[in-house]
N, C-alpha and C positions, 0 to 999 in steps of 0.2 A: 504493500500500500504506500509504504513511503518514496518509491520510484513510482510509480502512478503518479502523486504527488508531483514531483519533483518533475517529474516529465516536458514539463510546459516548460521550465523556467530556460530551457536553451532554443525550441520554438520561436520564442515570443520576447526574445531578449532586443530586437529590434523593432519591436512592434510598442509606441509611445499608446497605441489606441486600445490595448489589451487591459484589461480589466477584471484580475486573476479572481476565481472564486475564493472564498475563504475555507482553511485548511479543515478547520473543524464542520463547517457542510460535507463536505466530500466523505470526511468519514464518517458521520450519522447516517447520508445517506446506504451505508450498509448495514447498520444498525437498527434490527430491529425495536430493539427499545426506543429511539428514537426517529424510526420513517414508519409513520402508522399505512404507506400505500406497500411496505412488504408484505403485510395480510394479505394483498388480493394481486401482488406482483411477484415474480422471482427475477434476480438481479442477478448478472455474472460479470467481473470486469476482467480484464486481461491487458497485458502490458507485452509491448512488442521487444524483444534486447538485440540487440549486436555485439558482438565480440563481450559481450556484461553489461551492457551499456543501454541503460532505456532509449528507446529511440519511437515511441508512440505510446498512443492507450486506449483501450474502446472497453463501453460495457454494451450489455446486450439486458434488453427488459424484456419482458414477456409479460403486457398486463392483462390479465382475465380478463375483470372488466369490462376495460375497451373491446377487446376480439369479441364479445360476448354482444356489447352493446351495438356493434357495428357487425357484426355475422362473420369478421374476418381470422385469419391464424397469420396474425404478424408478429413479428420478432421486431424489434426497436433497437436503437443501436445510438447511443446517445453519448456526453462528454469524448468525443472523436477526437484526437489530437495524433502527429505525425511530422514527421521530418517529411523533406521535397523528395521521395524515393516511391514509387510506386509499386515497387516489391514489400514495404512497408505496411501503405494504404493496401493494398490486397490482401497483406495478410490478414488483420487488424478485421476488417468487413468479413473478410474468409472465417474466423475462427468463429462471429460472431453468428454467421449463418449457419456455421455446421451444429452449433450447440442449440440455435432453432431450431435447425433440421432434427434434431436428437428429442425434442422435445413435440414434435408434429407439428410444427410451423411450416408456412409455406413462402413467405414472401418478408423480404427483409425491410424495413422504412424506418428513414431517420432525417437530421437528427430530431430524437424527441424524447420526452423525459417520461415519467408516469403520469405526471399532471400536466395542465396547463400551466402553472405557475414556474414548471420546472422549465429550465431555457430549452427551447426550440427551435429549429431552422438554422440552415447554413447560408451564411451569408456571402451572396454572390457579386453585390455589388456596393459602392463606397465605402472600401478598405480604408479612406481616408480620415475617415467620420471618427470622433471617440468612440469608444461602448461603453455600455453599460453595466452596472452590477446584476442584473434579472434579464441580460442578453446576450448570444455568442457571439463573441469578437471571433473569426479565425483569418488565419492568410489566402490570399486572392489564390495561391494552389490549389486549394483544399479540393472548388467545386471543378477542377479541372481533373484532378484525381477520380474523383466520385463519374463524372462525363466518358474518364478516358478505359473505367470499369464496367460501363453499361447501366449505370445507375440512369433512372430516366427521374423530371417532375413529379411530384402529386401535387404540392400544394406550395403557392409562395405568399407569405405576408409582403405586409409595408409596413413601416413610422411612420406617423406625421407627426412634422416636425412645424410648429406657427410660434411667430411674436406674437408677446402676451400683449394685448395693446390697452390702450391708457386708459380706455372707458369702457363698457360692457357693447357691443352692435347691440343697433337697433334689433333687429329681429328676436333676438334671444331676448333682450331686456322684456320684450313685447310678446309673445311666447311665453318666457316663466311667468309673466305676471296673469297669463288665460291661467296654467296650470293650478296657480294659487287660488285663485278665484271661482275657477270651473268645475275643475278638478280636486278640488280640497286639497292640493298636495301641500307641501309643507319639507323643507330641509331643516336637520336637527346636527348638531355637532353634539357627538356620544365621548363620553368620559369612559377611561382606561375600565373603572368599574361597571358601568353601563354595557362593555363588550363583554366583560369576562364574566362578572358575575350576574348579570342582568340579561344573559340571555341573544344579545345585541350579533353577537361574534358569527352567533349556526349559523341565526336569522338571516346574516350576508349572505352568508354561504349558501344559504336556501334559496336565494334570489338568484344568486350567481350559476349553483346547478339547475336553476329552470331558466336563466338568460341564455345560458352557453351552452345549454341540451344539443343540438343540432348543429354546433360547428364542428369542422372538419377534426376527425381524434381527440374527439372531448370523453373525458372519464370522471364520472360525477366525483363531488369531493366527499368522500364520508366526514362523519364525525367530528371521527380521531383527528384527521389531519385536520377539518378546520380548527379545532382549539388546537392544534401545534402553530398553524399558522397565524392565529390568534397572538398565541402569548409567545411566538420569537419575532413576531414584525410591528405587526399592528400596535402593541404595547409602547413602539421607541416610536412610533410617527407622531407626529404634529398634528393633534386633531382637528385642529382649523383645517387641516390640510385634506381631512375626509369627510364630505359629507355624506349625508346618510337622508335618503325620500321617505317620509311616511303618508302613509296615506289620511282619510279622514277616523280611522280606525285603531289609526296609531300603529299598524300595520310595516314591516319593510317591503319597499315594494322600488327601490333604487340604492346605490351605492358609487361610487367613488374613492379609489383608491391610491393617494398621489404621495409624492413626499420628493423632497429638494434632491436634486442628485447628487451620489457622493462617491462618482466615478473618480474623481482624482484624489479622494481619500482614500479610498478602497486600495489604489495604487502604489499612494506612499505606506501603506500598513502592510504591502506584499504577500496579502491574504494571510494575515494573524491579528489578531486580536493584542495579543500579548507580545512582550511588551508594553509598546508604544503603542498600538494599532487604533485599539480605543479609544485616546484620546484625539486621532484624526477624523473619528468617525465624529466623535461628540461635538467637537467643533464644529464640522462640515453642517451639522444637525441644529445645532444651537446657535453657536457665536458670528462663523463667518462662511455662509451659505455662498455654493457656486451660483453661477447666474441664470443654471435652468435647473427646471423641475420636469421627475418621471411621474407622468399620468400611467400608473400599473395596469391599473383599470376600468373599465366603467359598465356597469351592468346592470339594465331596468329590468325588470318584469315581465314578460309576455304580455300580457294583458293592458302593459302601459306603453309598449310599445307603438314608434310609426305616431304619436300624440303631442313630441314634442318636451316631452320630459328631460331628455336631455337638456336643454338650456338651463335648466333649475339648478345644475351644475355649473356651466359656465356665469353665470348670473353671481351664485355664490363665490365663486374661485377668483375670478379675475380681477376682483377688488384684492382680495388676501395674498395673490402673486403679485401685486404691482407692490403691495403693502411692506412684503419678504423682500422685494429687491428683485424678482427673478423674469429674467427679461426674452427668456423663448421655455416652451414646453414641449416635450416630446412623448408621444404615445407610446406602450408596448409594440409588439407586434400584432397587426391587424389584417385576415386573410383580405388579399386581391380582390377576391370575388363578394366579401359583405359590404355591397354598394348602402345598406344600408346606414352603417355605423362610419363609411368611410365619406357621405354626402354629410354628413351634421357637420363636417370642418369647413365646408366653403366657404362661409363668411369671415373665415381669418386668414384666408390667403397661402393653405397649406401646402408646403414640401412632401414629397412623398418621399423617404428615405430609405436607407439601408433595409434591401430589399432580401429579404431572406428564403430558404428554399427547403422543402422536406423532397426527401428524395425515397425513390422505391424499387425492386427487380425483384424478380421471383427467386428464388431458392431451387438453384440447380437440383 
């Protein structure tokens, strides 16, 4: 595990835009006491050597779930790293497939994690761009490797990337104010107690497994994982920074999940906490914020959907970013094809960014 680890750091040793995971993720994620999606997944990682010498690392998933919820037998193939050797990348894919094969899989797809939250997609294009801490940075090789092995498409996100601008557009202003009025809606900023011990945390989570039922390898979130992801994230954000929709019922029935980026703390902490690490984070968080903010997510309700609810987000936010100092916002990753969720940015003048790619072949 500690070559796994270490594997990146001669990769990515010229790459200013890399934005290393943290050491202690990587290893929870094989821990079951700590990754509550090992209940319904089995994980295998593998490290490529040369002459003793790490020289890549792939794991392979298998989540029930998903294959279940989508009729398919895929094998996933996720945290992908590699020298520029395509004897490498072959192998790394190769072993990953054979151990699908072993298990009655039929077709290999990546990159992808268990979750949605986990990083997904390989990024094809602007290598130039920073990254982020909740997205893959890798080298312009990577999708040339995956091309020159017979990997084809399945699915590719965007970013949008917009300035935050000075006063709310008309439209939204005029939109959340129907939602208020029409709609009975209402946004509430929730206290660290209000999520965790008030119930607040599922209830996202219950909005978000029936927002995101239907995109492309969505794997609902149980439980367990949302209080993990509760009490390791949500806990440290800035709750101005998340709003929360209720209905006339008092209801959740929207979400917003954003927080300041802390890509270039993430960097100077070299993915450890320890020592030093923490206090780059705390600052980045507290004292002296970069000058954009990650939108994680955003997720209404079906039933409030196509109504305009979205603005009750930007209505709320755009004052409290101007407020923060924070002068562009960037989206997650967001599929190509949800013209839906990708039409609500017109009014700010959106970049479409670092375009990322899941990739797939069948299993010789």
């Amino acid at each position: 595990m500690d070559d796994f680890i270490r594997v990146t750091d001669e990769i990515y040793c010229d790459y200013p835009q890399y934005v290393p995971d943290f050491v202690s993720d990587i290893r929870a994620m094989f821990n079951p006491q700590k990754n509550p999606g090992l209940a319904f997944s089995s994980l295998q990682p593998f490290v490529a050597y040369r002459s003793g010498r790490p020289v890549g690392r792939i794991v392979g998933i298998i989540n029930r779930h998903a294959n279940e919820r989508w009729q398919t037998r895929n094998v996933r193939f996720s945290m992908i790293e590699f020298i520029d050797d395509l004897t490498v990348s072959r192998a790394l894919l190769g072993a990953v497939a054979e151990w699908g094969r072993e298990q009655g899989m039929t077709n290999l797809q990546g990159p992808l994690g268990i979750t949605d939250f986990d990083k997904e997609g390989m990024l094809v294009e602007d290598f130039q761009l920073m990254g982020s801490m909740n997205t893959i940075y890798n080298p312009p090789y990577y999708p040339r490797h995956l091309e020159a092995l017979g990997f084809m498409k399945e699915a590719d996100w965007v970013q949008i990337r917009v300035r935050v601008p000075q006063e709310i557009p008309e439209r939204y202003a005029r939109i959340a104010a129907y939602c208020r009025q029409h709609l009975k809606l209402r946004v509430v900023k929730l206290t660290n107690r209000d999520i965790t011990h008030g119930g607040y945390g599922r209830r996202i989570f219950d909005v978000l497994n029936a927002a995101y039922a239907h995109l492309f390898g969505f794997s609902a979130f149980s439980p367990e994982q949302a209080d993990l992801f509760v009490s390791k994230y949500i806990s440290l954000i800035d709750k101005q920074l998340i709003p929360v929709i209720l209905d006339e019922e008092g209801e959740v029935v929207g979400a917003a999940i954003t927080m300041g980026s802390l890509s270039h703390a993430v960097r100077k902490s070299h993915g450890k906490l320890l020592p030093t690490g923490w206090f780059h984070l705390l600052k980045a968080l507290r004292w002296q914020r970069e000058n954009s903010v990650e939108m994680l997510l955003i997720a209404v309700h079906p039933k409030y959907q196509g109504k305009g609810v979205n603005a009750l987000f930007f209505d709320d936010l755009i004052p409290i970013y101007n407020k923060y100092g924070f002068e562009w916002a960037e989206t997650g990753p967001q599929l190509e094809d949800n013209v839906r969720e990708l039409s609500q940015w017109k009014d700010l003048k959106p970049q479409y960014v670092k375009r990322r790619r899941c990739y797939c072949k069948q299993i010789d």
